[in-house]
Backbone atoms as SQL, in Angstrom:
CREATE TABLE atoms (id INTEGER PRIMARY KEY, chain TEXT, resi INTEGER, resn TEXT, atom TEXT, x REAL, y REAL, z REAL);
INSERT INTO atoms VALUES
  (1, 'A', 1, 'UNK', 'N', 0.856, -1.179, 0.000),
  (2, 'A', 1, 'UNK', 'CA', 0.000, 0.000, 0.000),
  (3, 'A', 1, 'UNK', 'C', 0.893, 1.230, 0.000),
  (4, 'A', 2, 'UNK', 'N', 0.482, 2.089, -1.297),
  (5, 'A', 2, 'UNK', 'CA', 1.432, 3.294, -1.191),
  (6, 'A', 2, 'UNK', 'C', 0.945, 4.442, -0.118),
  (7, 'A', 3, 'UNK', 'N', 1.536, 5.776, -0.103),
  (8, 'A', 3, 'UNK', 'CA', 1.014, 6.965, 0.788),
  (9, 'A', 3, 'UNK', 'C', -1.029, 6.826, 0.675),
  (10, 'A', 4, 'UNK', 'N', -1.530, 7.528, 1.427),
  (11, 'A', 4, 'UNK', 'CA', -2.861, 7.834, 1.534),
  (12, 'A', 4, 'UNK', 'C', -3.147, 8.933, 0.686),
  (13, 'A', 5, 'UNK', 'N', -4.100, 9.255, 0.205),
  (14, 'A', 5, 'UNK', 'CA', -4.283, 10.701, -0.005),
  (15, 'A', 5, 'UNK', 'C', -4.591, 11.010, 0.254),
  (16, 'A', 6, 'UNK', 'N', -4.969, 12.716, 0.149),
  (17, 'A', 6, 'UNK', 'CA', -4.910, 13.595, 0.821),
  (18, 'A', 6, 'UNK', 'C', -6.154, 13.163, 1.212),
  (19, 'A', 7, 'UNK', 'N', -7.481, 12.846, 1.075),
  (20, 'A', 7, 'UNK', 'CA', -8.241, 12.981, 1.205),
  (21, 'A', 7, 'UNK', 'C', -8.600, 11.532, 2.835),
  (22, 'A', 8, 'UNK', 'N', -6.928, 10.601, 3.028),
  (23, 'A', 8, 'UNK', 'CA', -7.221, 9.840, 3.525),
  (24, 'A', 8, 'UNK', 'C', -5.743, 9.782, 4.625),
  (25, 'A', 9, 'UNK', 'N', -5.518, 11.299, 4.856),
  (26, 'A', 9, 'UNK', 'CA', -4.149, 11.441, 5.115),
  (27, 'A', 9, 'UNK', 'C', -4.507, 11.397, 6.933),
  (28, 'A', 10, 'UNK', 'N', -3.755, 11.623, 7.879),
  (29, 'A', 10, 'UNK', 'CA', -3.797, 11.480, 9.081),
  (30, 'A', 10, 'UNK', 'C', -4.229, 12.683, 9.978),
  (31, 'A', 11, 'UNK', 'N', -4.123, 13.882, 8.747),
  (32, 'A', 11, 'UNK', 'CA', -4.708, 15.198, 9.530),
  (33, 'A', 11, 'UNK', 'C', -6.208, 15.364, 9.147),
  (34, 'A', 12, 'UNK', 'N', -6.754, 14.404, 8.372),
  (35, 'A', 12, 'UNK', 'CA', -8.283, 14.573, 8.438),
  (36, 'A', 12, 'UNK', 'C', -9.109, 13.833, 9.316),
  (37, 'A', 13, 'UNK', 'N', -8.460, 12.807, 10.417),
  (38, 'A', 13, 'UNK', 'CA', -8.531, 12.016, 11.560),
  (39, 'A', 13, 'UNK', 'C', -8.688, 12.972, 13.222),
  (40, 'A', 14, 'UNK', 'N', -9.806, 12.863, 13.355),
  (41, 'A', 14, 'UNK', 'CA', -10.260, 13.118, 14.632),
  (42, 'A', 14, 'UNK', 'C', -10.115, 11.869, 15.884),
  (43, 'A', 15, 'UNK', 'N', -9.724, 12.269, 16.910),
  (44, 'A', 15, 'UNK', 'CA', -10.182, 11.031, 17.904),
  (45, 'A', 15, 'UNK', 'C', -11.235, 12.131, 19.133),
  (46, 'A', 16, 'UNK', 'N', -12.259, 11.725, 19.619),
  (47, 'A', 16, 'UNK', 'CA', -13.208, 12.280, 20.409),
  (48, 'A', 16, 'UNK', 'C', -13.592, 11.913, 21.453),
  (49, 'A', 17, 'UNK', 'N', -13.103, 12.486, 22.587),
  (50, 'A', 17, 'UNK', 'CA', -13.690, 11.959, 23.954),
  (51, 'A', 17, 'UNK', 'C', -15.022, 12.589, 24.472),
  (52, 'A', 18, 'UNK', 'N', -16.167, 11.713, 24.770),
  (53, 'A', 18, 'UNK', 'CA', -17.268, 11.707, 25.330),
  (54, 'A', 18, 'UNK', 'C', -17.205, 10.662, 26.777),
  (55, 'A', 19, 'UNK', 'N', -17.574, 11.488, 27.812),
  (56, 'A', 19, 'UNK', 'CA', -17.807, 10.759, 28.906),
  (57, 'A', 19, 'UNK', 'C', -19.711, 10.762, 29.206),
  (58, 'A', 20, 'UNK', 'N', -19.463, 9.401, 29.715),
  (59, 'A', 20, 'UNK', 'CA', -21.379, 9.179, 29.664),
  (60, 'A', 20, 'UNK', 'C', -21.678, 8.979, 31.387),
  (61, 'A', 21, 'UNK', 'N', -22.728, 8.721, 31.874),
  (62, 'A', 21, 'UNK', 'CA', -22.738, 8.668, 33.483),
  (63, 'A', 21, 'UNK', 'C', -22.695, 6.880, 33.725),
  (64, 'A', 22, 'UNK', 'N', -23.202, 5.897, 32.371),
  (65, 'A', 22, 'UNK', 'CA', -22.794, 4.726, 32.770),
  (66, 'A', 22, 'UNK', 'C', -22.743, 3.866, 31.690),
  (67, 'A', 23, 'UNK', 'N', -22.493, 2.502, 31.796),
  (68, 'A', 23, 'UNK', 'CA', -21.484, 1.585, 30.810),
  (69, 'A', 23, 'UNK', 'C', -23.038, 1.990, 29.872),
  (70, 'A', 24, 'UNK', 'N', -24.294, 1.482, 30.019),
  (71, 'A', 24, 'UNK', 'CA', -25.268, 1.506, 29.334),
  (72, 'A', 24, 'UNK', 'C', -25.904, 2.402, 28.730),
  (73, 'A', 25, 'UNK', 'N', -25.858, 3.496, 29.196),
  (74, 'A', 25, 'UNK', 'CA', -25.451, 4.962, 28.009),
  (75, 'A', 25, 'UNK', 'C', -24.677, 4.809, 27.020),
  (76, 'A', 26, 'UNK', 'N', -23.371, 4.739, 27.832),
  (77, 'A', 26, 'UNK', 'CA', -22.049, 4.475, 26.804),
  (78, 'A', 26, 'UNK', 'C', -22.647, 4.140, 25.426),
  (79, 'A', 27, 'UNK', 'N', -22.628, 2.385, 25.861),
  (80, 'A', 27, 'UNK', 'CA', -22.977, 1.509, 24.724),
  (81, 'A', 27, 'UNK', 'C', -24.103, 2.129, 23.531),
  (82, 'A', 28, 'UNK', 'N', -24.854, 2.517, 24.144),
  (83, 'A', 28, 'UNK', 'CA', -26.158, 2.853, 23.258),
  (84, 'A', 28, 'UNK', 'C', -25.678, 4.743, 22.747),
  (85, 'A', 29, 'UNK', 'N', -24.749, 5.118, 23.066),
  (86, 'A', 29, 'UNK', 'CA', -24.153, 6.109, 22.050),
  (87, 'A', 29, 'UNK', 'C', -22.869, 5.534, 21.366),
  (88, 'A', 30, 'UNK', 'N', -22.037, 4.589, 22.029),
  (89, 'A', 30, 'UNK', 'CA', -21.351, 4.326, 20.986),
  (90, 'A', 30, 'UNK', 'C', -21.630, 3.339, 19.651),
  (91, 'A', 31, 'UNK', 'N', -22.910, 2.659, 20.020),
  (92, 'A', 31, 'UNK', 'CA', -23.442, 1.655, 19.034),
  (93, 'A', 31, 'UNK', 'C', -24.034, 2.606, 17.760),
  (94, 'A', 32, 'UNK', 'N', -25.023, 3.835, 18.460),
  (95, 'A', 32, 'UNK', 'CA', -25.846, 4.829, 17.627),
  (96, 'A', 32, 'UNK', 'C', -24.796, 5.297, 16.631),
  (97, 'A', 33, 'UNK', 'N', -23.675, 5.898, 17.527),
  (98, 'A', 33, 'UNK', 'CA', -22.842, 6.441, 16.504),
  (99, 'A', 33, 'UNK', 'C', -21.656, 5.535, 15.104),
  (100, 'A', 34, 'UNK', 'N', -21.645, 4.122, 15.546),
  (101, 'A', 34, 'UNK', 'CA', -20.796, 3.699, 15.147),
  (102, 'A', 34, 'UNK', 'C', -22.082, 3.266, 13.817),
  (103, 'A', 35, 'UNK', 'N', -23.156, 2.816, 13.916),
  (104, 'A', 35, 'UNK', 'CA', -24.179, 2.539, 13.191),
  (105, 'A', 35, 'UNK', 'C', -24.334, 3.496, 12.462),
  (106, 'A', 36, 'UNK', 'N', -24.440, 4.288, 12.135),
  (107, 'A', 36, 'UNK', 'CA', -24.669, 5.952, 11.947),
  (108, 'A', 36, 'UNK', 'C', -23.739, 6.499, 10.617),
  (109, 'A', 37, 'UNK', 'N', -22.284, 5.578, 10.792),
  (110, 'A', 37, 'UNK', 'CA', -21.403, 5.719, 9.870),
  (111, 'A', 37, 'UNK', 'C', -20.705, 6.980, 10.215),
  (112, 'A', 38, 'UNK', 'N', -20.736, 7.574, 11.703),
  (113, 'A', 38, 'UNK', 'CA', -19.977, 8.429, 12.121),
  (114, 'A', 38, 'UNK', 'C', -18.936, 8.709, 13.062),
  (115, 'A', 39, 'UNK', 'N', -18.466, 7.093, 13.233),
  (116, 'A', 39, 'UNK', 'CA', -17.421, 7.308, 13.749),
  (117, 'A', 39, 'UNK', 'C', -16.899, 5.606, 13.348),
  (118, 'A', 40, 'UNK', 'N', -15.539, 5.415, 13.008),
  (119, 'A', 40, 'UNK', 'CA', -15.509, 3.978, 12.409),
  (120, 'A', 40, 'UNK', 'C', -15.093, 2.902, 13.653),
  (121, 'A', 41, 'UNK', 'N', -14.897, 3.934, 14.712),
  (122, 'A', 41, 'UNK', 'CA', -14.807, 3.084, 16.112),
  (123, 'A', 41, 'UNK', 'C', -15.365, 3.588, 17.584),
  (124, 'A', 42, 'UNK', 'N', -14.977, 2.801, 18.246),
  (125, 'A', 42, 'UNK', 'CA', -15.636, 3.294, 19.726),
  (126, 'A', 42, 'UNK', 'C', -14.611, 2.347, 20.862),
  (127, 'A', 43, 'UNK', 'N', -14.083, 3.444, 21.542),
  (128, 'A', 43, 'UNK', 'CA', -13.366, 2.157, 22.485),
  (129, 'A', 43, 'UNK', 'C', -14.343, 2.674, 23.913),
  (130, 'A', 44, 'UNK', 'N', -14.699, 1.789, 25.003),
  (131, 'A', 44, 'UNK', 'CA', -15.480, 2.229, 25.978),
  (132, 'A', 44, 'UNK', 'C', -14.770, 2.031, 27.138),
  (133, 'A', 45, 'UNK', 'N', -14.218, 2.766, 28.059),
  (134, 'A', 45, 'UNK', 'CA', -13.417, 2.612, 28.904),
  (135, 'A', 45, 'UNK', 'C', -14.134, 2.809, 30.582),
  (136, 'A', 46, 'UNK', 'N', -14.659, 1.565, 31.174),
  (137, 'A', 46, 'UNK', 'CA', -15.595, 1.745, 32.429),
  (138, 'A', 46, 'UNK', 'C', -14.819, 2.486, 33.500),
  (139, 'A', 47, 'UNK', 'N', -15.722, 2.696, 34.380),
  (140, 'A', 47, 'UNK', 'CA', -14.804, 3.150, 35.842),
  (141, 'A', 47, 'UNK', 'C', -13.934, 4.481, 35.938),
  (142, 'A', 48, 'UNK', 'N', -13.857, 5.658, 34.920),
  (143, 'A', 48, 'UNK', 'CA', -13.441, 6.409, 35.275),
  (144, 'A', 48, 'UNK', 'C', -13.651, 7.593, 36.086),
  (145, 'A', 49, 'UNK', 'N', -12.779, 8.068, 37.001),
  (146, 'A', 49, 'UNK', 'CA', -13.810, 8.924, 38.191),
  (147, 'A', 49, 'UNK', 'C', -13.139, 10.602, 37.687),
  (148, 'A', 50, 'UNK', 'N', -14.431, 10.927, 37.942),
  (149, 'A', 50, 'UNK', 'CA', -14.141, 12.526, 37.333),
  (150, 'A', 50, 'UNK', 'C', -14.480, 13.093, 38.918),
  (151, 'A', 51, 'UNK', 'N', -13.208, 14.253, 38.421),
  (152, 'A', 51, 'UNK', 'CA', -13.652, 15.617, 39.877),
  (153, 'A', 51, 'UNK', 'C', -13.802, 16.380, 39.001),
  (154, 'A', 52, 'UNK', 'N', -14.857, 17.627, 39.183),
  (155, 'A', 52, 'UNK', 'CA', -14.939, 18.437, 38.637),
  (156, 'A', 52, 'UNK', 'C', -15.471, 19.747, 39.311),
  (157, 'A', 53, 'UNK', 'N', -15.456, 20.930, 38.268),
  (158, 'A', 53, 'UNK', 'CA', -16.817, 22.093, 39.394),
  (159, 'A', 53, 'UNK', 'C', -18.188, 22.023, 38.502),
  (160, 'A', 54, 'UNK', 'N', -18.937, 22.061, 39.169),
  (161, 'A', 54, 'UNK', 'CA', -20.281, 21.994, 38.606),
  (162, 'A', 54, 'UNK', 'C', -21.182, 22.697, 39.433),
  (163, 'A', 55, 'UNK', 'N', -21.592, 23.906, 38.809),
  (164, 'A', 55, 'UNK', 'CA', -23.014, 24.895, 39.783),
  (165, 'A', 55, 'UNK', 'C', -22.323, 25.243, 40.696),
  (166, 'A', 56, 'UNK', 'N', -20.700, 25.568, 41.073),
  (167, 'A', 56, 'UNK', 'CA', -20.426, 25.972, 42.236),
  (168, 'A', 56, 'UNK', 'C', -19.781, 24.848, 42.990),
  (169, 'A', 57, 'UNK', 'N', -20.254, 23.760, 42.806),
  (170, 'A', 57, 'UNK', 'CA', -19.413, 22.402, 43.440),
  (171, 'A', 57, 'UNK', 'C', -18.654, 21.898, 43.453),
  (172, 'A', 58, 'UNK', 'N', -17.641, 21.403, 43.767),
  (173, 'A', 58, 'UNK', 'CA', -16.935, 19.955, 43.509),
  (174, 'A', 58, 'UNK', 'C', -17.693, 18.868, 43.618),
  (175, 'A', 59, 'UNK', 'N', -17.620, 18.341, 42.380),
  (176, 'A', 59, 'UNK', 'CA', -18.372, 17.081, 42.416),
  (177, 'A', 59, 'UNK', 'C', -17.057, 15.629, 41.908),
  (178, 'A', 60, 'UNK', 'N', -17.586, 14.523, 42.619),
  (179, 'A', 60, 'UNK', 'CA', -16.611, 13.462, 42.007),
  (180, 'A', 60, 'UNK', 'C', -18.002, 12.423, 41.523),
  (181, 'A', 61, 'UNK', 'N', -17.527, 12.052, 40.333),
  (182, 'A', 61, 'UNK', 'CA', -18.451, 10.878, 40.404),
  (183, 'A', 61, 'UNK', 'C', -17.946, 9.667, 39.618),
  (184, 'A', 62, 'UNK', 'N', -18.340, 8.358, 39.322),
  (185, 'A', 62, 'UNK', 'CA', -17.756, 7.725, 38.496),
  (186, 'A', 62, 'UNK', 'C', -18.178, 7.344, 37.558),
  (187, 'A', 63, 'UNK', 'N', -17.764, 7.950, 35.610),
  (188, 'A', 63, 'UNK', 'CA', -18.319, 7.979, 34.847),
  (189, 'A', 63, 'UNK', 'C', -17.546, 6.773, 33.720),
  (190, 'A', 64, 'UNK', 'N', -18.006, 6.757, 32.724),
  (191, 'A', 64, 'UNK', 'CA', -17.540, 6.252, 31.511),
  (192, 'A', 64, 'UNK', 'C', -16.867, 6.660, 30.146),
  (193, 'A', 65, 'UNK', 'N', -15.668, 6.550, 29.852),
  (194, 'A', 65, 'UNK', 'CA', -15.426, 7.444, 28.813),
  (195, 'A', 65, 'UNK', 'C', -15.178, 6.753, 27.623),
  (196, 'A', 66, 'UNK', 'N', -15.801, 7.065, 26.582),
  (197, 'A', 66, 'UNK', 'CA', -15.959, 6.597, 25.406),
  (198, 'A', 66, 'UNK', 'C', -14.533, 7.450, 23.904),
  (199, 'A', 67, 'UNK', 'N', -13.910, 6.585, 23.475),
  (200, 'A', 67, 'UNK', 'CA', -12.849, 7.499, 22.547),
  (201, 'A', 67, 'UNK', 'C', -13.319, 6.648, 21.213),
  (202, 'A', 68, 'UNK', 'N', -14.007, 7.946, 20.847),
  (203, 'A', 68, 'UNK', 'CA', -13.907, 7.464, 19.362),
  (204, 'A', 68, 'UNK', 'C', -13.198, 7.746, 18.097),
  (205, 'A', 69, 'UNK', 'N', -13.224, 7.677, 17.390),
  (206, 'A', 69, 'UNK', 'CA', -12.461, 7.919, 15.863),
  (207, 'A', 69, 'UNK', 'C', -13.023, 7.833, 15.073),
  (208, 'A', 70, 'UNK', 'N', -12.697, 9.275, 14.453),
  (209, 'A', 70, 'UNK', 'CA', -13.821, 9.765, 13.411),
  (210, 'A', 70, 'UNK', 'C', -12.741, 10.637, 12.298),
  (211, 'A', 71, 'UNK', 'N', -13.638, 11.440, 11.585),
  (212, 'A', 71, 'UNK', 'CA', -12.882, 12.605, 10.659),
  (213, 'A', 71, 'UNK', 'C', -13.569, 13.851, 10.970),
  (214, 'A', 72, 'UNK', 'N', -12.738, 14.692, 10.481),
  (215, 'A', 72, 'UNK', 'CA', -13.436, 16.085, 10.569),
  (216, 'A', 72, 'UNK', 'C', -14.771, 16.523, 9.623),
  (217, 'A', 73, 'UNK', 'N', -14.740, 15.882, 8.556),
  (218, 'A', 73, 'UNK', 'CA', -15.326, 15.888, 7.668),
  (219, 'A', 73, 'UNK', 'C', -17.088, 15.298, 8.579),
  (220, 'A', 74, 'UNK', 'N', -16.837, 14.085, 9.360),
  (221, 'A', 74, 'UNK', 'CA', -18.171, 14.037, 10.026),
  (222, 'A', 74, 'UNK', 'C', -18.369, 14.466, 11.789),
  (223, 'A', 75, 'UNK', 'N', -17.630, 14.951, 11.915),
  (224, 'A', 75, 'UNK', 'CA', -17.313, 15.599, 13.448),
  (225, 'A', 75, 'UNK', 'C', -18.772, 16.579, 14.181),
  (226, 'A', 76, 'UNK', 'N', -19.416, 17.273, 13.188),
  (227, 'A', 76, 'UNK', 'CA', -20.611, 18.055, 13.082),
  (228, 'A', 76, 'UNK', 'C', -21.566, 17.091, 13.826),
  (229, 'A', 77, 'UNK', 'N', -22.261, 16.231, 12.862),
  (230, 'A', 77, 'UNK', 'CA', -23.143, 15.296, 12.558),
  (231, 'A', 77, 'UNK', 'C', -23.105, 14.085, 13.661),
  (232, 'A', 78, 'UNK', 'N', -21.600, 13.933, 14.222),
  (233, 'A', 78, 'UNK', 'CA', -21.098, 12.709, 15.456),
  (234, 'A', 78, 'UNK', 'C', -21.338, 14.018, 16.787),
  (235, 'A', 79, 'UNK', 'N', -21.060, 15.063, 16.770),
  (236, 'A', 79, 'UNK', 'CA', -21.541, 16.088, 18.146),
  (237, 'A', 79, 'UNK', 'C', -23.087, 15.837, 17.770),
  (238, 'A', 80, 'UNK', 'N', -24.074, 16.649, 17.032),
  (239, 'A', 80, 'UNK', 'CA', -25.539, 16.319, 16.898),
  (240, 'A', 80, 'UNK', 'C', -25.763, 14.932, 17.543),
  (241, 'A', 81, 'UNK', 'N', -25.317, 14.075, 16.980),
  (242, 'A', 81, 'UNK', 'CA', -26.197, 12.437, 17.261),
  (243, 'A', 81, 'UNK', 'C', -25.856, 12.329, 18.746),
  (244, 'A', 82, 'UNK', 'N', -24.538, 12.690, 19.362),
  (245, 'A', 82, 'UNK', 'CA', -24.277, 12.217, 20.849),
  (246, 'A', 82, 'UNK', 'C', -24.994, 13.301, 21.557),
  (247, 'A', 83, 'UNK', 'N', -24.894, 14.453, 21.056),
  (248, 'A', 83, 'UNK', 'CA', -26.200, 15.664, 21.655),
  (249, 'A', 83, 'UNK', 'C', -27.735, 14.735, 22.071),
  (250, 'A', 84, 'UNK', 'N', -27.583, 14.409, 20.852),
  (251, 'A', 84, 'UNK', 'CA', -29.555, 13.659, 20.875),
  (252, 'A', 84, 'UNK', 'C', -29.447, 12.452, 22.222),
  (253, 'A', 85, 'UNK', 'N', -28.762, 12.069, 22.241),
  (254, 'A', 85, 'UNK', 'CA', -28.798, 10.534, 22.966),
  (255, 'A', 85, 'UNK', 'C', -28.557, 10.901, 24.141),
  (256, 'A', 86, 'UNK', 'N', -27.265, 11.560, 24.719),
  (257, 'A', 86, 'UNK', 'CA', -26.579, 11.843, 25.919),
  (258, 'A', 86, 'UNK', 'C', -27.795, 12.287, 26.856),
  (259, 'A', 87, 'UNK', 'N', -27.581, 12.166, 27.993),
  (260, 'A', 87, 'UNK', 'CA', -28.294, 12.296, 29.201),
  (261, 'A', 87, 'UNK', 'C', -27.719, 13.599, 30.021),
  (262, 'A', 88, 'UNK', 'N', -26.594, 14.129, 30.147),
  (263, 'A', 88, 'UNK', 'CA', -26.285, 15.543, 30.323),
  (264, 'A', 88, 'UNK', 'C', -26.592, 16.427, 30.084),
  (265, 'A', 89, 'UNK', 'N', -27.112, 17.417, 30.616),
  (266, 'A', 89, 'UNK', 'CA', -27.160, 18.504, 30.051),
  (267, 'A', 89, 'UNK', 'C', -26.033, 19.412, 29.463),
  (268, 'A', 90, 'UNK', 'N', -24.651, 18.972, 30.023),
  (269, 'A', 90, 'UNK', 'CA', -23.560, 19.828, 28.856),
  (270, 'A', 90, 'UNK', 'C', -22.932, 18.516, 28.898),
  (271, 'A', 91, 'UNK', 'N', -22.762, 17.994, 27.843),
  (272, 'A', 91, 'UNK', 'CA', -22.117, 16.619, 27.681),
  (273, 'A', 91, 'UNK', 'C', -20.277, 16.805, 27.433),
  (274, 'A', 92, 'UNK', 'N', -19.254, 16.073, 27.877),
  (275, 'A', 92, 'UNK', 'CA', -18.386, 16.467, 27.201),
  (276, 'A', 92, 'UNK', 'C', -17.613, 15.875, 26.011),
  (277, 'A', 93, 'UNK', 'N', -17.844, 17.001, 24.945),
  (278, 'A', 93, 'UNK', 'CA', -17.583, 16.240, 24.016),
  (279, 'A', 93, 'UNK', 'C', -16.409, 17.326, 22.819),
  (280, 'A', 94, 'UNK', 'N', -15.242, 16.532, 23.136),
  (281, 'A', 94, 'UNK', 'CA', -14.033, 16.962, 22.843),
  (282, 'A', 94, 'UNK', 'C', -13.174, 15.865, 21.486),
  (283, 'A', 95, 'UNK', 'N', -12.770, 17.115, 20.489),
  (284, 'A', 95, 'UNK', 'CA', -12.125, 16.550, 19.703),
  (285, 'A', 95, 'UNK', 'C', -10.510, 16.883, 19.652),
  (286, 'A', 96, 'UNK', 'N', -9.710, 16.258, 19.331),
  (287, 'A', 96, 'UNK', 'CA', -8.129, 16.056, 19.386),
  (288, 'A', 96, 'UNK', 'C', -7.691, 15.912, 17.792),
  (289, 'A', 97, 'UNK', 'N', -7.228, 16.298, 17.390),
  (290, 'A', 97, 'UNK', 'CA', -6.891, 16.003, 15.926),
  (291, 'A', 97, 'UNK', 'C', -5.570, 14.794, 16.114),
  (292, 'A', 98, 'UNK', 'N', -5.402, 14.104, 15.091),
  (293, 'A', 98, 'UNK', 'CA', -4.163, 13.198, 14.831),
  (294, 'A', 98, 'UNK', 'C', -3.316, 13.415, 14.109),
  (295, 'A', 99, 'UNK', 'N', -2.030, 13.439, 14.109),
  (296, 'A', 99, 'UNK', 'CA', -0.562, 14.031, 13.189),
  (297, 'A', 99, 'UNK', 'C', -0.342, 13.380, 12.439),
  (298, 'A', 100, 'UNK', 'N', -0.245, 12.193, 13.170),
  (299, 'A', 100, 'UNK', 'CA', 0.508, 10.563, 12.442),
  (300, 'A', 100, 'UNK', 'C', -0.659, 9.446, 12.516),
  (301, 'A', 101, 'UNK', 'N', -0.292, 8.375, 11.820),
  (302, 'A', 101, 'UNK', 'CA', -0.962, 7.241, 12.131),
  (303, 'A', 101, 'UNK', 'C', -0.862, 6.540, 11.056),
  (304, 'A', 102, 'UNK', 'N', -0.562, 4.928, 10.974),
  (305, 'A', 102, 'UNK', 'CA', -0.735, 3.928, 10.255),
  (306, 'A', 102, 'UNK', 'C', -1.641, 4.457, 8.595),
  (307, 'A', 103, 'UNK', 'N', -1.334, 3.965, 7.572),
  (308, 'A', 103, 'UNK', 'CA', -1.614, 4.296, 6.210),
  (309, 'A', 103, 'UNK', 'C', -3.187, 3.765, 6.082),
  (310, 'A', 104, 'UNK', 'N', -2.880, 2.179, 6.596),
  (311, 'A', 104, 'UNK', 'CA', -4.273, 1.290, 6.567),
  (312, 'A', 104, 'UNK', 'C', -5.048, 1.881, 7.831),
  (313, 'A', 105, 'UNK', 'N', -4.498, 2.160, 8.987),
  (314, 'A', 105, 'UNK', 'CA', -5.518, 2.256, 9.851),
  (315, 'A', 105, 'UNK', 'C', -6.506, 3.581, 9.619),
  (316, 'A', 106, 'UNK', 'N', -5.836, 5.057, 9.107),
  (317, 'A', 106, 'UNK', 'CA', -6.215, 5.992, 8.709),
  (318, 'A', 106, 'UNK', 'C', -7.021, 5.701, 7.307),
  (319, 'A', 107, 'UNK', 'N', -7.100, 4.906, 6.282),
  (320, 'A', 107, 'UNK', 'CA', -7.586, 4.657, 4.763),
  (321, 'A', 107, 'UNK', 'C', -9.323, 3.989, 5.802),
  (322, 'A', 108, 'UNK', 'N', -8.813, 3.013, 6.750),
  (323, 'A', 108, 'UNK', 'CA', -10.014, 2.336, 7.552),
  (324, 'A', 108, 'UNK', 'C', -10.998, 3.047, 8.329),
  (325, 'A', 109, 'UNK', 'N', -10.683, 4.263, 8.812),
  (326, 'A', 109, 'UNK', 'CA', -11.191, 5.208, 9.592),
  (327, 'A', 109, 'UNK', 'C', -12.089, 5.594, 8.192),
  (328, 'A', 110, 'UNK', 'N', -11.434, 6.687, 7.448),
  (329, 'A', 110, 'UNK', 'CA', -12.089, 7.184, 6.319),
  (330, 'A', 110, 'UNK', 'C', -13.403, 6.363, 5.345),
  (331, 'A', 111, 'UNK', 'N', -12.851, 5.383, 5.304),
  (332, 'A', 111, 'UNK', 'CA', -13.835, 4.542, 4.302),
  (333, 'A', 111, 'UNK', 'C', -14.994, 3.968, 5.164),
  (334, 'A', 112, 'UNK', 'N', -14.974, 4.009, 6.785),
  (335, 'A', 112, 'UNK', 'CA', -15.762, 3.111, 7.484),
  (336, 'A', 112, 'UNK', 'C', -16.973, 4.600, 8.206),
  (337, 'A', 113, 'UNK', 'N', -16.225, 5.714, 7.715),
  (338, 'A', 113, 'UNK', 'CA', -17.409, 6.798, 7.990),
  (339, 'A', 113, 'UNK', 'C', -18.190, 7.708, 7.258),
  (340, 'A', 114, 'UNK', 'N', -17.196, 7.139, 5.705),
  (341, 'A', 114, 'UNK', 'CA', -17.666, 7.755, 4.405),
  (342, 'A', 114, 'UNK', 'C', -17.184, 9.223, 3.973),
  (343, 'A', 115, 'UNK', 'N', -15.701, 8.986, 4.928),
  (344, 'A', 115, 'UNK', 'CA', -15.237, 10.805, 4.548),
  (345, 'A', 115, 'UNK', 'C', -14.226, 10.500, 3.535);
């Protein structure tokens, strides 16, 4: 396999962290979205405990964080759908861009979300 193109290069690769309040949220946004054709993966990572401020508080609680992988090209459309589903009222939902990455794994991302 030669270079990617541009259109399948490593800077059009998003990875996106969404934390949910439990594994069964999770699942049912990372299934929606992966179904959806807007994100070509979902890794679900249980048990993580967030401190945060909220309304004035410190709050700790123990949530779920979901990393997916997507493109920029559907990044819009993957915030909307986890908007619709999520149970938060400000959900967090953060994108990271990627520099580098594997030829096939980046060509797999692209083709599995239709960017």
């Amino acid at each position: 396999m030669g270079t990617p193109s541009r259109k399948e290069s490593a800077a059009q690769i998003l990875v996106i962290m969404v934390t949910a309040a439990n594994q069964k949220e999770a699942v049912r946004i990372g299934k929606g979205v992966v179904k959806a054709q807007l994100a070509a993966c979902v890794n679900i990572i249980p048990a993580v405990q967030s401190i945060y401020r909220w309304k004035g508080k410190i709050v700790k609680s123990q949530e779920v964080l979901l990393i997916f992988k997507s493109t920029k090209a559907r990044y819009g459309e993957l915030e909307k759908a986890v908007k619709a589903i999520h149970t938060y009222d400000t959900p967090e939902i953060i994108a990271l861009p990627v520099k580098k990455g594997i030829a096939q794994y980046i060509g797999w991302v692209c083709r599995e979300t239709n960017s």
